[in-house]
DRENDREN-325843 format. One record per residue (C-alpha): chain; x, y, z. Coordinates in steps of 0.2 Angstrom, whole numbers. Layout:
{chain:A, px:X, py:Y, pz:Z};
...
This chain:
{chain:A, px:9, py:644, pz:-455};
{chain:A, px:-9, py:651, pz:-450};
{chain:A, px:-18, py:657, pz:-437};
{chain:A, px:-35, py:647, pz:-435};
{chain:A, px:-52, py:653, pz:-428};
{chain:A, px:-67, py:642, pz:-421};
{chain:A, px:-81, py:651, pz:-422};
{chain:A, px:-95, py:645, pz:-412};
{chain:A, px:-92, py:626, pz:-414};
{chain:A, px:-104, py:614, pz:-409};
{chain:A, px:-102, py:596, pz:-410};
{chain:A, px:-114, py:581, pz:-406};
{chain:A, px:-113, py:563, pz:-404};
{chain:A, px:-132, py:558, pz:-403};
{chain:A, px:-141, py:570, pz:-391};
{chain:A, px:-123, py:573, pz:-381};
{chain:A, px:-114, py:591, pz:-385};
{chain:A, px:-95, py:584, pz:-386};
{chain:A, px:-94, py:603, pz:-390};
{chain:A, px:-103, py:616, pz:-385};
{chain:A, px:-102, py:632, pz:-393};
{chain:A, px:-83, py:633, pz:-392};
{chain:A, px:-76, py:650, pz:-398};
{chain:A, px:-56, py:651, pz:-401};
{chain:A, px:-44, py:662, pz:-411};
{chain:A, px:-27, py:655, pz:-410};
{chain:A, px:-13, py:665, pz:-416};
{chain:A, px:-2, py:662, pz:-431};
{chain:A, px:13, py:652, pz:-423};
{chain:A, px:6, py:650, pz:-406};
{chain:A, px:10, py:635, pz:-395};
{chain:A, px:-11, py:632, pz:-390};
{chain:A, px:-15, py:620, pz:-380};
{chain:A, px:-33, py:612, pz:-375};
{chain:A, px:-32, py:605, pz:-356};
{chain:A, px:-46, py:595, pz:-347};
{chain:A, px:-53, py:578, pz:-339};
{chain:A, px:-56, py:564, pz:-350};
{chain:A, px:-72, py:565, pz:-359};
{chain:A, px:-72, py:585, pz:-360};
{chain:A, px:-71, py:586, pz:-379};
{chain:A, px:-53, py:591, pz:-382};
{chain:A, px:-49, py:577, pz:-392};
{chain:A, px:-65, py:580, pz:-403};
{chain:A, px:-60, py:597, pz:-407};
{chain:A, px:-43, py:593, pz:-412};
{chain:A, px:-53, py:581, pz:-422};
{chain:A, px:-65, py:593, pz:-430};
{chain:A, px:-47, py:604, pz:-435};
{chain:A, px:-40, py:589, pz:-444};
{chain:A, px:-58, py:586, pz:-453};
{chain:A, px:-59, py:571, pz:-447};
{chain:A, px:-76, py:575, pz:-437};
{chain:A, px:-88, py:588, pz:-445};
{chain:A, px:-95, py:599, pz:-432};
{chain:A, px:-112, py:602, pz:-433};
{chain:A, px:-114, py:618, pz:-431};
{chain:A, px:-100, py:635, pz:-430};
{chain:A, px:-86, py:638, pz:-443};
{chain:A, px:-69, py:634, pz:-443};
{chain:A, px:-56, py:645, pz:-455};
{chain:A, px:-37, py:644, pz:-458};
{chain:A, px:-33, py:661, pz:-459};
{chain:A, px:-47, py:671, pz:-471};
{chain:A, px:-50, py:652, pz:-476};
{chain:A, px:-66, py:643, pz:-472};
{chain:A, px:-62, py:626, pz:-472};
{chain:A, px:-79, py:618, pz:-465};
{chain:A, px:-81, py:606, pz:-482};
{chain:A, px:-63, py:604, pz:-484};
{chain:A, px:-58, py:586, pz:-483};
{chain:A, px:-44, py:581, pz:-472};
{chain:A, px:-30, py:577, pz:-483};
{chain:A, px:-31, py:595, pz:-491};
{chain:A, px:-30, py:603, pz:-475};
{chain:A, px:-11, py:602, pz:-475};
{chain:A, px:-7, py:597, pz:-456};
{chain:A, px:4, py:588, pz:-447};
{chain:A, px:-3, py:576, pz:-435};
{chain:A, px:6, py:567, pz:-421};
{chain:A, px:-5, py:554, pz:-412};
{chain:A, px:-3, py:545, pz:-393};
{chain:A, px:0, py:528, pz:-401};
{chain:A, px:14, py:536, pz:-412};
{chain:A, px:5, py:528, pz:-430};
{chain:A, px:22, py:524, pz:-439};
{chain:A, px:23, py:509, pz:-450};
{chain:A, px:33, py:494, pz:-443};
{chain:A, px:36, py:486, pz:-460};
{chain:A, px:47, py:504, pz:-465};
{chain:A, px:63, py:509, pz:-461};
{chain:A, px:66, py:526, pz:-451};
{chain:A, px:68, py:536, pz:-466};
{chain:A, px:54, py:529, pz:-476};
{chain:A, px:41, py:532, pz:-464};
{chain:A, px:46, py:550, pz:-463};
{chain:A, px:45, py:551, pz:-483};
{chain:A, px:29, py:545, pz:-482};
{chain:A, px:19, py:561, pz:-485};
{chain:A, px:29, py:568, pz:-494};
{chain:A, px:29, py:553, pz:-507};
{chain:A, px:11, py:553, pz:-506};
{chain:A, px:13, py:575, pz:-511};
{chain:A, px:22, py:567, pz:-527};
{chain:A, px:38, py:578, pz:-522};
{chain:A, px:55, py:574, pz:-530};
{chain:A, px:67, py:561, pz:-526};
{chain:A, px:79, py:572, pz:-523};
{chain:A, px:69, py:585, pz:-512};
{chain:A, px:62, py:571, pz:-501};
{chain:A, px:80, py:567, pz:-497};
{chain:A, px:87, py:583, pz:-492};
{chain:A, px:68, py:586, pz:-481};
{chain:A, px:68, py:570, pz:-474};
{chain:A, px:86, py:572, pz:-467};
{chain:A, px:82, py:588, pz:-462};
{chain:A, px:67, py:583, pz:-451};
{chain:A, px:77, py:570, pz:-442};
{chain:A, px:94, py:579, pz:-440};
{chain:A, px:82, py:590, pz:-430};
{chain:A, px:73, py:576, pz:-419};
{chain:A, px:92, py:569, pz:-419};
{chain:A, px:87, py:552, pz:-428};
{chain:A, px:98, py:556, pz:-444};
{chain:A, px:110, py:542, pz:-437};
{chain:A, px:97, py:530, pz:-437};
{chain:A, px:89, py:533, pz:-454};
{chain:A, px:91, py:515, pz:-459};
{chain:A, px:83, py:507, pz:-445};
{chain:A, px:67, py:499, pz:-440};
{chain:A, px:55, py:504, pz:-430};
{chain:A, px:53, py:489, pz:-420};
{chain:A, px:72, py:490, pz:-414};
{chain:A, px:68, py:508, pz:-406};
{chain:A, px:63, py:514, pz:-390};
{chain:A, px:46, py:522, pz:-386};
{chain:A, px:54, py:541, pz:-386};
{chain:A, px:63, py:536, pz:-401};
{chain:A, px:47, py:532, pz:-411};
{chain:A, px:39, py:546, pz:-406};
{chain:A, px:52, py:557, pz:-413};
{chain:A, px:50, py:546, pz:-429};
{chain:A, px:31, py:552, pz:-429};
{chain:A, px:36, py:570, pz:-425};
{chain:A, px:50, py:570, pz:-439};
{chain:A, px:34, py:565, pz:-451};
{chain:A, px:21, py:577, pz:-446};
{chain:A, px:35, py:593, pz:-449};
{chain:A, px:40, py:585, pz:-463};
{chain:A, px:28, py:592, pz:-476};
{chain:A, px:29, py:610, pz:-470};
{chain:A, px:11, py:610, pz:-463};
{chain:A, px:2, py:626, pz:-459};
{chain:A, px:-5, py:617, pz:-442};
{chain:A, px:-1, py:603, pz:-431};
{chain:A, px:-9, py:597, pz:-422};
{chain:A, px:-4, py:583, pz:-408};
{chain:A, px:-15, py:572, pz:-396};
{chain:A, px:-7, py:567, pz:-380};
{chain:A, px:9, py:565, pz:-389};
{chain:A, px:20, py:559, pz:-371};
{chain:A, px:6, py:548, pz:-361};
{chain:A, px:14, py:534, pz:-367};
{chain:A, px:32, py:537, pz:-360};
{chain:A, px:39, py:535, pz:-344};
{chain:A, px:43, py:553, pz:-334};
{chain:A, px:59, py:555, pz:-336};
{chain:A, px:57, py:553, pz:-355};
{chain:A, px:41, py:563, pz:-354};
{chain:A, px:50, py:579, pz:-346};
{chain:A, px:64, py:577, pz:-361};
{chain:A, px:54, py:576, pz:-372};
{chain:A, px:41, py:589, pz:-370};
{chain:A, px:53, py:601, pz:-369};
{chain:A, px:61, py:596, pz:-385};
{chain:A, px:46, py:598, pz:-395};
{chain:A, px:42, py:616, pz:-388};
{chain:A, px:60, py:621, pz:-391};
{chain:A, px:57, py:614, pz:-410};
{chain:A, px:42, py:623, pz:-412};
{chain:A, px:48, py:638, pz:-406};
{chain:A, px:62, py:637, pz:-421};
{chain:A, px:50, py:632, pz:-434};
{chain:A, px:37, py:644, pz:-429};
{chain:A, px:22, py:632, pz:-432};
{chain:A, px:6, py:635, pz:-427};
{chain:A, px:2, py:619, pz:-416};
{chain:A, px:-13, py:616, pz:-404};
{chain:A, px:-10, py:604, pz:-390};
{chain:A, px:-20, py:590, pz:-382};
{chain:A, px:-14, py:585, pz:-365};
{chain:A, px:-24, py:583, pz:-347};
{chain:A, px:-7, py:582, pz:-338};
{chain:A, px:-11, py:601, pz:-330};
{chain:A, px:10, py:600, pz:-328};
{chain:A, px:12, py:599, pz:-347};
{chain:A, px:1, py:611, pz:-351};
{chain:A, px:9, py:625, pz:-341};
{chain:A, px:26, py:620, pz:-345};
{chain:A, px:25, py:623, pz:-364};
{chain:A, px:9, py:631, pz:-371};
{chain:A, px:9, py:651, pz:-374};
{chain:A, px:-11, py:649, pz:-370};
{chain:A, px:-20, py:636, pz:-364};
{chain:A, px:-39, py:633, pz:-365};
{chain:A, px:-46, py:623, pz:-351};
{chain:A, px:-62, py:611, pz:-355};
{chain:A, px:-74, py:602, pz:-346};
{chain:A, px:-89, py:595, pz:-351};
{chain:A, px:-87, py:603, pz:-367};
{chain:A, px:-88, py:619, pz:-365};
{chain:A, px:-74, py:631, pz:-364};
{chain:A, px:-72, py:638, pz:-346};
{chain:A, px:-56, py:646, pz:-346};
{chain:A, px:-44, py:654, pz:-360};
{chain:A, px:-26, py:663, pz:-356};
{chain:A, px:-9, py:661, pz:-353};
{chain:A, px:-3, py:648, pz:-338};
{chain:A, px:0, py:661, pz:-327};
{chain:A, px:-18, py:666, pz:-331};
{chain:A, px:-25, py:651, pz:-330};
{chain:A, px:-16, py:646, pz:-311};
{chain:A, px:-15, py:662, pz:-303};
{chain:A, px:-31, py:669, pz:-310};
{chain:A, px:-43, py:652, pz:-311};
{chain:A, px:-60, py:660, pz:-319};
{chain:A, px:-70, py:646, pz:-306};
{chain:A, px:-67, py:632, pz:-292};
{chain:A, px:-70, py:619, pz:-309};
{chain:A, px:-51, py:629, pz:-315};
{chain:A, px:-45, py:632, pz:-298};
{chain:A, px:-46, py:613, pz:-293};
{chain:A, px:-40, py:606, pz:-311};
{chain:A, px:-25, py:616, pz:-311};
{chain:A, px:-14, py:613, pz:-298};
{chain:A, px:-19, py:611, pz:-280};
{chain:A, px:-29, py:623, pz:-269};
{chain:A, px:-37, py:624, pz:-253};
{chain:A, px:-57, py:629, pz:-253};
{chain:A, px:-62, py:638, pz:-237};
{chain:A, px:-80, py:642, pz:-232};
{chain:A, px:-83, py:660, pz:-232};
{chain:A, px:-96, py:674, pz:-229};
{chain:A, px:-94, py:688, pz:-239};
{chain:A, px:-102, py:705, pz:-232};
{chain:A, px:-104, py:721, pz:-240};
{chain:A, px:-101, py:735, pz:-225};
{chain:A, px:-102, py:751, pz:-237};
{chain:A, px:-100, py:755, pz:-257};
{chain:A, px:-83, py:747, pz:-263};
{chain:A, px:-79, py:739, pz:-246};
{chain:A, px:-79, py:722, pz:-242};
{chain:A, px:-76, py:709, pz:-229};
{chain:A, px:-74, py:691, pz:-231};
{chain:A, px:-77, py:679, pz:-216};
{chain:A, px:-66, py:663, pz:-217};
{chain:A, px:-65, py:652, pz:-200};
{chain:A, px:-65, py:669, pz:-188};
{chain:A, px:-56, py:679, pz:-196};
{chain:A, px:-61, py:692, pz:-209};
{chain:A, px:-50, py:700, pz:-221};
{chain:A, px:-55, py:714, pz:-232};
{chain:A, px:-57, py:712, pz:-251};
{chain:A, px:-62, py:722, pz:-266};
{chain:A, px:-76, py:714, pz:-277};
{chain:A, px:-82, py:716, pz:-293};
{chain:A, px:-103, py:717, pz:-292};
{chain:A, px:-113, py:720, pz:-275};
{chain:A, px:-114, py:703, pz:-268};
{chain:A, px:-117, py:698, pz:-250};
{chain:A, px:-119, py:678, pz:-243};
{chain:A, px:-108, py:661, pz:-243};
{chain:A, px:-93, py:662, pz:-253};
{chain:A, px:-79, py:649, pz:-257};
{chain:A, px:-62, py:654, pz:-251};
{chain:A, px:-48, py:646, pz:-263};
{chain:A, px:-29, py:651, pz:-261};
{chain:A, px:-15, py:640, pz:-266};
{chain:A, px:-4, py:629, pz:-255};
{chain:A, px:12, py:639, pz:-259};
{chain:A, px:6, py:657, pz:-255};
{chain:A, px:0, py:652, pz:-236};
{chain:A, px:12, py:657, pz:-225};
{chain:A, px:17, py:647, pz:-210};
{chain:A, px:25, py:651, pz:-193};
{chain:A, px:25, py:645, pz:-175};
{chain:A, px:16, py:653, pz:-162};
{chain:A, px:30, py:659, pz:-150};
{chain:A, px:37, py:669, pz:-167};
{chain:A, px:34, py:686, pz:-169};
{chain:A, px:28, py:692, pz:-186};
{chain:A, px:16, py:707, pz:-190};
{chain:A, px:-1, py:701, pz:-199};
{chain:A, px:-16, py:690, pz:-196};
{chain:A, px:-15, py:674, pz:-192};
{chain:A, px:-25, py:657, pz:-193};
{chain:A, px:-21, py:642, pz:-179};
{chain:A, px:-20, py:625, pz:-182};
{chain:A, px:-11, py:609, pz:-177};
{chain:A, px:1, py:599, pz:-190};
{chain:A, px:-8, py:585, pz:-195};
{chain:A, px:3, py:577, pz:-207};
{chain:A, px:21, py:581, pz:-214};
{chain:A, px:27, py:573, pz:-232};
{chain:A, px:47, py:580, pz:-235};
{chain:A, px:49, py:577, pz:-254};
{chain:A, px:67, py:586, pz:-256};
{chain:A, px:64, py:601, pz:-263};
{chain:A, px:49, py:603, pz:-253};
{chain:A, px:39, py:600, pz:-239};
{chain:A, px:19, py:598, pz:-238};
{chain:A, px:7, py:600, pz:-224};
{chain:A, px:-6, py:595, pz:-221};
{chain:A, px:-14, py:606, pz:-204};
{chain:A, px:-30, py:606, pz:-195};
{chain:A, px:-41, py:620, pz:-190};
{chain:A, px:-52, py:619, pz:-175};
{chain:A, px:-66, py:619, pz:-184};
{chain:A, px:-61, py:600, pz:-189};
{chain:A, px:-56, py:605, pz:-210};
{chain:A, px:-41, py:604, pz:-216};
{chain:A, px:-29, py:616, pz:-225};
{chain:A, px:-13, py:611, pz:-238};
{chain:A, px:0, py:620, pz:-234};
{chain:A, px:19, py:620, pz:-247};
{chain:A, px:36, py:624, pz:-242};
{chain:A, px:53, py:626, pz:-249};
{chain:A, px:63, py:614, pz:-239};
{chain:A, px:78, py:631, pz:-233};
{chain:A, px:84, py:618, pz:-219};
{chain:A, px:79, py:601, pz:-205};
{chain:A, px:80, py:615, pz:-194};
{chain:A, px:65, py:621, pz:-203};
{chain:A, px:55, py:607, pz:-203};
{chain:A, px:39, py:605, pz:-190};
{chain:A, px:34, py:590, pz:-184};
{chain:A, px:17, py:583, pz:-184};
{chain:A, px:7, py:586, pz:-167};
{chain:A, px:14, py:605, pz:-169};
{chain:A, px:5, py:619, pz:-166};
{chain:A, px:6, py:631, pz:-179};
{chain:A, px:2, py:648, pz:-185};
{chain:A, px:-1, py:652, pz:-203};
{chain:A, px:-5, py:669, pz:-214};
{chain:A, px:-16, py:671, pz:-231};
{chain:A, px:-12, py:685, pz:-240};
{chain:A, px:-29, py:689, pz:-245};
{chain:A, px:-22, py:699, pz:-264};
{chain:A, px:-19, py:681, pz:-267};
{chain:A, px:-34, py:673, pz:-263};
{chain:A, px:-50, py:670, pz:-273};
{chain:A, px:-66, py:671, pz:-269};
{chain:A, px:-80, py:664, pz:-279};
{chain:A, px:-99, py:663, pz:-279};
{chain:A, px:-106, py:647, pz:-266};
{chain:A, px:-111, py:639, pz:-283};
{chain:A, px:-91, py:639, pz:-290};
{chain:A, px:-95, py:647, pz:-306};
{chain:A, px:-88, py:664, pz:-306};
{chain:A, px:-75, py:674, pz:-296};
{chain:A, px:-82, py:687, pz:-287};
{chain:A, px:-62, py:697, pz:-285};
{chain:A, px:-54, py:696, pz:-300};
{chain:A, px:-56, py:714, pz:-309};
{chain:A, px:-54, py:717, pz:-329};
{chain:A, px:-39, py:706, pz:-339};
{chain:A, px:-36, py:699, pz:-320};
């Protein structure tokens, strides 16, 4: 087990920058995962880790460990790929001996780590069988049981489930977190199912581009998106036009379809803003009900019951639309659409960013 630092890595391929100047320190036995679109250079990181890529510029250590020049087979990882990688030819247990046979380790050790390993990916049962004669969600704990099976000091996985189906994908993921969690292997992460991401990392680095827009924990990185490119990956959200106006020192208003809410900002700032809060946090109520607070109008649009919830979709006078989510209490609750409706935006909740996207103008310190 390590911790691993990226110090300023770039990468190219041609005149692209796959990586631009990406600056991480991940922490010994931290669950770290890299999130984005496809194309925004997550992969290739993971790849400069494994030393399969050489970055072109920046450092990369393992611990106090430099390991810019070391070749990939000395970097003692673990590697689980999307297409699972495991030899057809060899049984179960074979393919799970592999590294370690290739490490020149004993018979006898190989056979008590190699049971190990798959009594905890619950495939000791199946130790004798092919590959072939297994299930998608079978071989991929085949893969696992061989990337842990040599003890790395990293492992590293790319977009392990995006091959299963979802049922298998929600068992799954959760099983390797709850493995990780017992071995206490540092591991870094490749997904761009934002779902995934918050459901198992301890930190989460959000890509696009490649370049490093956002880094926390996924509370951070949902609750507190660093810009609209965040705010919109992660989750769903509803931008509103603003107008942010500074009235005296400290004191601000925000003007969003009439109404204005005061805010606290972080720098002097005045002009069109973008108004994002999340569908969940809007709160809705019919006109005739009496409820302290200011409220927006619209008219229900749309209504999508899906069990445990209920989305909206409502339309404001000035033609936009707004997403709105609720818990699904009771039919008694639920408005139709054609409804005239009522809703409230905590504005503590809401953020405001710059009219270009790029930066948060509300979120103060570690925020």
């Amino acid at each position: 087990m390590t911790d691993v630092r990226i110090d300023r890595v770039t990468k190219y391929f041609g005149e692209m920058k796959a990586i631009n100047n990406a600056d991480i320190h991940i922490e010994e036995g931290e669950f770290f995962t890299l999130l984005g679109p496809s194309g925004c250079g997550k992969t290739t990181l993971l790849r400069a880790l494994a030393g399969f890529y050489r970055q072109d510029e920046g450092d990369i250590y393992f611990g106090e460990k430099c390991i810019n020049d070391l070749p990939a087979h000395n970097r003692n990882i673990g590697m689980v790929f999307q297409s699972y990688a495991i030899f057809p030819h060899m049984s179960v247990f074979d393919n799970v001996a592999y590294g370690l046979k290739a490490r020149k380790v004993k018979k006898q050790e190989i056979q008590r780590r190699v049971m190990e390993a798959l009594e905890m990916v619950e495939l000791a049962h199946l130790k004798d069988r092919q590959p072939s004669q297994m299930s998608g969600g079978q071989q991929q704990r085949i893969a696992l049981a061989r990337a842990i099976v040599i003890h790395p000091g990293l492992l590293l996985m790319d977009e392990p489930l995006s091959n299963l189906d979802a049922k298998l994908r929600l068992k799954m993921r959760s099983d390797i977190r709850e493995l990780q969690k017992r071995l206490h292997i540092t591991t870094v992460y490749v997904t761009h199912d934002q779902e995934e991401a918050l459901a198992v990392s301890d930190r989460i680095a959000v890509l696009n581009n490649g370049e490093i827009q956002q880094i926390g924990k996924p509370y951070e990185i949902y609750l507190r998106p660093r810009n609209k490119f965040v705010a919109n990956f992660i989750g769903t959200t509803n931008f509103l036009d603003g107008e942010l106006v500074q009235r005296v020192a400290g004191e601000s208003v925000v003007k969003v379809e009439g109404v204005e809410y005061p805010v606290s900002i972080n720098q002097s700032y005045e002009g069109k803003v973008i108004y994002s809060v999340r569908p969940e946090q809007i709160k809705m109520k019919k006109p005739e009900t009496k409820l302290a607070g200011v409220f927006l109008q619209g008219m229900i649009k749309e209504t999508m019951f899906l069990g445990e919830k209920v989305e909206y979709t409502v339309e404001l006078a000035s033609g936009k639309s707004v997403s709105i989510h609720e818990h699904a209490i009771s039919y008694r609750d639920l408005m139709n659409e054609g409804e005239k409706i009522e809703f409230y935006i905590n504005p503590e909740e809401a953020i405001i960013y710059s009219e270009s996207g790029e930066e948060a103008l509300n979120l103060h310190g570690n925020a």
